[in-house]
C-alpha atoms as one frame of an Amber mdcrd trajectory, in Angstrom:
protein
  -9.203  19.445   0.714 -11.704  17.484  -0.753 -14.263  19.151   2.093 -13.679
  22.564   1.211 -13.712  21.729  -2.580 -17.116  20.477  -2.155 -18.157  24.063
  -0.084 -17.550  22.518   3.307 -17.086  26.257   5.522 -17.277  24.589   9.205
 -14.254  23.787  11.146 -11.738  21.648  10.120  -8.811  19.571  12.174  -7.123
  16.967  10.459  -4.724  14.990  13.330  -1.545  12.820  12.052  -0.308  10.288
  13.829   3.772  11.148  12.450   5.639  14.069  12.966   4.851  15.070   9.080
   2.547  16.432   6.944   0.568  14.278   4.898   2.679  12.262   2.286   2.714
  10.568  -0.312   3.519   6.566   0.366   4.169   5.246  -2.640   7.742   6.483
  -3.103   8.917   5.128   0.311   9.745   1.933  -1.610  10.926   3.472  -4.891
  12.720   6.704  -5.578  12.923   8.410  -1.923  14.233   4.461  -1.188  16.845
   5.001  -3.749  17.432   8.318  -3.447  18.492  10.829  -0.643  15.492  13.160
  -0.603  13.911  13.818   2.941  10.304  13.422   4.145   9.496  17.412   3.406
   9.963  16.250  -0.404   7.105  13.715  -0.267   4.486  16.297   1.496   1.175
  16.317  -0.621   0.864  19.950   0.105   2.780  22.334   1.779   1.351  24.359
   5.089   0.554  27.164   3.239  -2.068  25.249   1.459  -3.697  24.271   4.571
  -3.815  27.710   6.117  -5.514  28.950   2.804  -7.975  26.750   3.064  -8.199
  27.350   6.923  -7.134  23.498   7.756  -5.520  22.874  10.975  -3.482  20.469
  10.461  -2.024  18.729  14.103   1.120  16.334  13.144   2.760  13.674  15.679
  -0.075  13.701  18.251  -2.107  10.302  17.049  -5.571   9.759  18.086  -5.571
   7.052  20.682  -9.293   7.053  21.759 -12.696   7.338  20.459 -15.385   8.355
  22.608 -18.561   8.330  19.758 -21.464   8.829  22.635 -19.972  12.617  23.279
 -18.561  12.975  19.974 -14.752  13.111  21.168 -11.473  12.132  19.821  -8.434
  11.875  22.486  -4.990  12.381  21.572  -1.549  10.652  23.010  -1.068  14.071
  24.255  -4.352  13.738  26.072  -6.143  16.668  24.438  -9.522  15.842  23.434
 -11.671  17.118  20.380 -14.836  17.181  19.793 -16.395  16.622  16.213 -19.521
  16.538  14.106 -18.224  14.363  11.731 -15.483  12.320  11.953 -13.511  10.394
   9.099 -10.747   7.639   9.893  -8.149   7.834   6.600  -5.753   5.340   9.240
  -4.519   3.330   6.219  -3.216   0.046   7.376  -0.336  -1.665   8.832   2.468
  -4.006   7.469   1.512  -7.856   8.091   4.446  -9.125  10.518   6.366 -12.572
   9.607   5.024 -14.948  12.320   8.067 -17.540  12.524  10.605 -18.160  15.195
  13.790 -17.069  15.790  16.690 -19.180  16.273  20.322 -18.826  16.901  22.549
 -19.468  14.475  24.938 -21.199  15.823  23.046 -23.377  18.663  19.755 -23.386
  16.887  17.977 -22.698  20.075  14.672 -21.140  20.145  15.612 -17.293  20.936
  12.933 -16.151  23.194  13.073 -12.482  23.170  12.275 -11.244  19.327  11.713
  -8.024  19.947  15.141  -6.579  19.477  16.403  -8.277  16.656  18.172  -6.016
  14.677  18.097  -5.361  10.762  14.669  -7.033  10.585  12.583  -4.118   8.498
   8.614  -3.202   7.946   8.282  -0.156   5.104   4.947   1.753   5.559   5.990
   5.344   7.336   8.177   7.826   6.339  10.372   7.193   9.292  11.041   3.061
   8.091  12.127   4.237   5.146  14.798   6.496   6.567  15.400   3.066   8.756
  15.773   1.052   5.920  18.204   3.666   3.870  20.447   3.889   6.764  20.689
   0.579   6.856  21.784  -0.108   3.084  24.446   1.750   3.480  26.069  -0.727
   6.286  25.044  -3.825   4.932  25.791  -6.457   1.595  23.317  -8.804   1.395
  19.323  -8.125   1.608  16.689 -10.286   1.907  13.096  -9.290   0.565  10.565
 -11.495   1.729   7.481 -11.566  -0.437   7.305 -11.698  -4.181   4.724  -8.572
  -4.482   4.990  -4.764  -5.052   7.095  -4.062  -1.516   9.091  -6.776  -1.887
  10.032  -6.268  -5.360  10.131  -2.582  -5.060  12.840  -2.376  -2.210  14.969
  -5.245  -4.037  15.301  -3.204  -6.837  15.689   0.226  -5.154  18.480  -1.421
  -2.629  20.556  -3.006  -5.301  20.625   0.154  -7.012  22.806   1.490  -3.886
  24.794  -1.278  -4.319  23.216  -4.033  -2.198  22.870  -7.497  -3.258  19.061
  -8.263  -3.491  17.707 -11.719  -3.051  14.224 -11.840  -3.395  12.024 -14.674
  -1.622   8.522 -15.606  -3.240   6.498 -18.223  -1.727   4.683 -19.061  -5.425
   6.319 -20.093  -8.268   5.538 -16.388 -10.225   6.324 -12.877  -9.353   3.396
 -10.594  -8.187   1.336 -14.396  -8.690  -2.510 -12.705  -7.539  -2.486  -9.649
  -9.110  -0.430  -9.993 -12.885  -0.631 -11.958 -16.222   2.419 -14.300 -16.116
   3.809 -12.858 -19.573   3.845  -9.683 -17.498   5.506 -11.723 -14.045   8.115
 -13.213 -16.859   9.463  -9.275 -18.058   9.807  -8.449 -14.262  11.361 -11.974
 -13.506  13.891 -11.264 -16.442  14.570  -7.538 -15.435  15.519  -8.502 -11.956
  17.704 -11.127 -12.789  19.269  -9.088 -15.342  20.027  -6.231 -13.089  21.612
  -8.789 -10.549  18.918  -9.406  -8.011  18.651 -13.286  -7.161  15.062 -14.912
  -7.478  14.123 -17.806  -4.951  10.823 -19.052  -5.798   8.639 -22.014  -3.733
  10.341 -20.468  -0.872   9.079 -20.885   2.444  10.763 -19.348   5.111   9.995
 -20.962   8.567  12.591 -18.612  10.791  15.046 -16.100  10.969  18.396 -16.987
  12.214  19.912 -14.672  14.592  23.591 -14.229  15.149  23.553 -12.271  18.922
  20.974  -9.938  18.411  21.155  -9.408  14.613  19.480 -11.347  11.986  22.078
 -12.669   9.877  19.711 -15.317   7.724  16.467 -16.914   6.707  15.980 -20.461
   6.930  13.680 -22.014   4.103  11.332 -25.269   4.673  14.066 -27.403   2.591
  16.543 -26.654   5.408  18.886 -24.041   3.089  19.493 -20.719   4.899  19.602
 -17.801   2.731  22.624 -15.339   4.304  21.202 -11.688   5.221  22.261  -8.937
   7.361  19.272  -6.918   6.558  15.822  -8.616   6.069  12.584  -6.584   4.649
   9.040  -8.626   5.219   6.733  -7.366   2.356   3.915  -9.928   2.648   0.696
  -7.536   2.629  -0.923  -5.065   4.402  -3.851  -5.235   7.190  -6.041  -2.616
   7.929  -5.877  -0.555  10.644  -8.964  -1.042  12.353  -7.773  -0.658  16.295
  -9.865   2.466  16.887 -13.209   1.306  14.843 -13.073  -1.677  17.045 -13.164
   0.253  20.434 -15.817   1.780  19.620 -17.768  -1.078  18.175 -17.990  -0.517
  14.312 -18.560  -3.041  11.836 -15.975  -4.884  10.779 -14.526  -6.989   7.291
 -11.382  -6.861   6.679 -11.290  -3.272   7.559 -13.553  -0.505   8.679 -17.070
  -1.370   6.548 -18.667   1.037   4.667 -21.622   2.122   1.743 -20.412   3.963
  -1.434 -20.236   7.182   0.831 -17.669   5.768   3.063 -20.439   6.204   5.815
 -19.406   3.429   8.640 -21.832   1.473  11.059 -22.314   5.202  13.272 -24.208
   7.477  10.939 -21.265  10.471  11.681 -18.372   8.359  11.180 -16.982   7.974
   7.938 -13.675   5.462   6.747 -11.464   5.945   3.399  -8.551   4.417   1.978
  -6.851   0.976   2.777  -8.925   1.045   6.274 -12.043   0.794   4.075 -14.248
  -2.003   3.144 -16.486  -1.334   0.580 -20.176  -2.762   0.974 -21.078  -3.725
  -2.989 -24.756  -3.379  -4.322 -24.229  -7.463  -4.520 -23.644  -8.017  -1.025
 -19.861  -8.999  -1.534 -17.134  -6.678  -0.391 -14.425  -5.293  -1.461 -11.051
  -3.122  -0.097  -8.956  -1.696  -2.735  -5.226  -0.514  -1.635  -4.323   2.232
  -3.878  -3.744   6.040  -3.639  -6.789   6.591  -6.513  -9.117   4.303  -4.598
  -8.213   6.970  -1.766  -8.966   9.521  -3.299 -12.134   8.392  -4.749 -13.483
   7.276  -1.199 -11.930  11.130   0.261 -14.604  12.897  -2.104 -17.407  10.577
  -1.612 -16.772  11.150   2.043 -17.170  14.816   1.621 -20.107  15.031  -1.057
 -22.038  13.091   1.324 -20.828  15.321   4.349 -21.988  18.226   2.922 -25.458
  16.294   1.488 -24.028  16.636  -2.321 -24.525  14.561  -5.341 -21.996  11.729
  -4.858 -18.805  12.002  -7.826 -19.009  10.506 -10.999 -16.829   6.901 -10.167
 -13.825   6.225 -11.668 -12.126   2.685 -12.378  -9.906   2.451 -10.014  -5.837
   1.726 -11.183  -2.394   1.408  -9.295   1.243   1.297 -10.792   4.557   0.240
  -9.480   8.175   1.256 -10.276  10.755  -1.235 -10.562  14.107  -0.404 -11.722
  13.265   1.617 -14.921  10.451  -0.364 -15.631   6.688   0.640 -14.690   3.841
  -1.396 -14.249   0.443  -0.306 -14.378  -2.757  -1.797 -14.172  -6.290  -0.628
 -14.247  -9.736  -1.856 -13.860 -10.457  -5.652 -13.504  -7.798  -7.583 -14.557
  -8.261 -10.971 -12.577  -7.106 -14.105 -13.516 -10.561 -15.210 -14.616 -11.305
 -12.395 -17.400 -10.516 -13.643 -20.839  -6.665 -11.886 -21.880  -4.954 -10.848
 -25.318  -1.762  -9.745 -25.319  -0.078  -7.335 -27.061   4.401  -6.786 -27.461
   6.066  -4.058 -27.123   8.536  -2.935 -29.741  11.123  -4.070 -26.901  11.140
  -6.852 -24.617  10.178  -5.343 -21.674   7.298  -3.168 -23.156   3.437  -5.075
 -23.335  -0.228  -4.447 -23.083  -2.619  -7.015 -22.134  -6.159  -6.612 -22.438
  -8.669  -7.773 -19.648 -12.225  -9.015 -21.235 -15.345 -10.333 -20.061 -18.057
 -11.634 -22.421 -16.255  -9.700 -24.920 -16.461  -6.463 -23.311 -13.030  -4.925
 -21.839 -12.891  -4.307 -18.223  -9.524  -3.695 -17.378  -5.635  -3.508 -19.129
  -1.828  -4.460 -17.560   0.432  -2.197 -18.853   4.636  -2.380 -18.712   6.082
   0.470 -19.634   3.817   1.821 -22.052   2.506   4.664 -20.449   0.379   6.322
 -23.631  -1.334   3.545 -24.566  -2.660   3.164 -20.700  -3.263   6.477 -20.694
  -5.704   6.160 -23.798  -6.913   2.328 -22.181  -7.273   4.190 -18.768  -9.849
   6.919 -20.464 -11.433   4.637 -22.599 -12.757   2.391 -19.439 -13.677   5.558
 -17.495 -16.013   6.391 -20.192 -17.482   3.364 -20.102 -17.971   3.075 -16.736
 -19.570   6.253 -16.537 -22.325   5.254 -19.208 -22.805   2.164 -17.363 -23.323
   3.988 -14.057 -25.551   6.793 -15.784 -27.859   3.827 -17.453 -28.063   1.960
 -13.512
């Protein structure tokens, strides 16, 4: 969209791996978790929209090969396509708990691992449907990972009625990415909504009972009981077709402010991205904005326009009836003031450096990010104009 916005008239094909139209991914954890809506619900735009602006749009056919010397793409189907330009939006896939499995009641090593059942990634449309069937058959979950996924399915699960036990390998909630006065309200509104909180918890296997998992064994030799296990320990970029083809690679597909890769006619966006800073350093954000920001730098600098005004990049997550947002650059290293809520689980912390602010944590307060949110785009944008 972002192609023909920016008065792109040549031929477009946009392939997807799924059997869906382009989504949205952020509810697959949250409401569509908790609720009973189907994929069609999540669809960022319906076909019409495509065929108006005369995008084919080719669903459950993934590209499995890149040939960049003749400027083809090949399909699983085995069609081929040729393009001008190319842009990989291949987001990222779930990082996969590396641990053995044993058997619960030998404690033999159990070779095969494949099959183990109730063992659960979320990043497509079609795990979360896996994961929702699931809840309904089973009592007690087990969310690996104290971060967004983790958190998120915990609190969408016990909501159907699941007991929740939440594993985090720290001693904090969300630990890298939150001011602990913000960890503490979403420590306190878990427990308080019946989800159990193990923290220092180090799980070194799952234990199987046939070929189910039925528990996760900890480094101080307790097993936590589980009949459905979700890993939500990060997320690594998808980078199997840049690598074929030889394209630089940090942590994901590299790329300038354009999204323009290593080949000078293939571009990268989203969480595939790495973004090559004016300091050398580099950066990939995971976030739908960040997408969306890196979609229409892709296409000004297809169609040889002035690049888009930037924008400071922010995220949010849902958990229970709580929502967490953040914005900007709110590390642990910035200098922080923080301001209550007229209830307990409402704050506002400010992110500063050298005095100036650079980036705010939100918990439910949605207005006063809003205002935050504005405020740092308009500085940002007289900072970029004076570069």
């Amino acid at each position: 969209m972002s192609l023909r916005e920016a008065g792109y008239t040549d031929r477009i094909v946009l392939i997807a791996a799924e059997p869906y139209l382009p989504y949205q991914r952020p509810p697959l954890s949250k409401a569509f978790l908790a609720g009973d809506a189907q994929p069609a619900t999540l669809a960022l735009r319906g076909e019409p929209a495509y065929a108006r602006h005369d995008i084919e749009v080719m669903v459950g056919d993934a590209v499995t090969a890149i040939d960049a010397a003749r400027a083809l793409v090949q399909r699983a189907s085995g069609a081929e396509l040729s393009w001008d330009h190319l842009v990989l939006a291949v987001g990222g896939r779930p990082s996969e708990l590396d641990v053995p499995i044993i058997d619960g009641a030998t404690g033999d090593l159990v070779t095969s691992t494949s099959s183990l059942e109730g063992v659960h990634l979320l990043r497509t449309a079609d795990d979360a449907l896996a994961l929702r069937a699931a809840a309904s058959k089973v009592s007690r979950l087990v969310a690996i990972g104290g971060s967004f996924i983790g958190l998120e399915v915990a609190a969408s699960l016990s909501s159907r009625g699941v007991a929740a036990t939440v594993l985090v390998r720290g001693d904090r909630l969300m630990s890298r990415v939150v001011h602990p006065y913000v960890a503490d309200i979403f420590r306190r509104a878990h427990l308080a909504r019946g989800v159990s909180l193990e923290f220092g918890a180090q799980v070194t296997a799952l234990v199987a009972d046939g070929r189910r998992v039925a528990a996760v064994q900890l480094s101080d030799g307790r097993r936590v009981e589980a009949d459905c296990v979700v890993v939500g320990i990060g997320l690594t970029a998808d980078t199997a077709l840049a690598e074929q083809i030889g394209l630089v690679i940090d942590r994901g597909i590299l790329v300038d402010d354009a999204g323009r890769t290593s080949h000078p006619a293939i571009y990268a966006a989203g969480d595939c991205a790495t973004r090559l800073l004016a300091s050398g350093a580099t950066e990939r954000t995971e976030s739908v904005h960040n997408a969306v920001q890196q979609a229409k730098a892709v296409a000004a600098a297809i169609v040889e326009a002035a690049p888009p005004s930037k924008q400071v990049p922010w995220f949010w997550s849902d958990q229970f009836d709580l929502k967490l947002q953040t914005v900007g650059d709110t590390g642990h290293d910035t200098d922080t003031t923080v301001f209550a809520g007229d209830t307990p689980e409402k704050l506002v912390v400010e992110h500063r450096r050298d005095g100036v602010l650079v980036g705010v944590t939100a918990v439910s307060s949605p207005r006063e990010f809003l205002q935050y949110r504005r405020e740092l785009d308009r500085s940002h944008a007289v900072v970029n104009a004076q570069a």
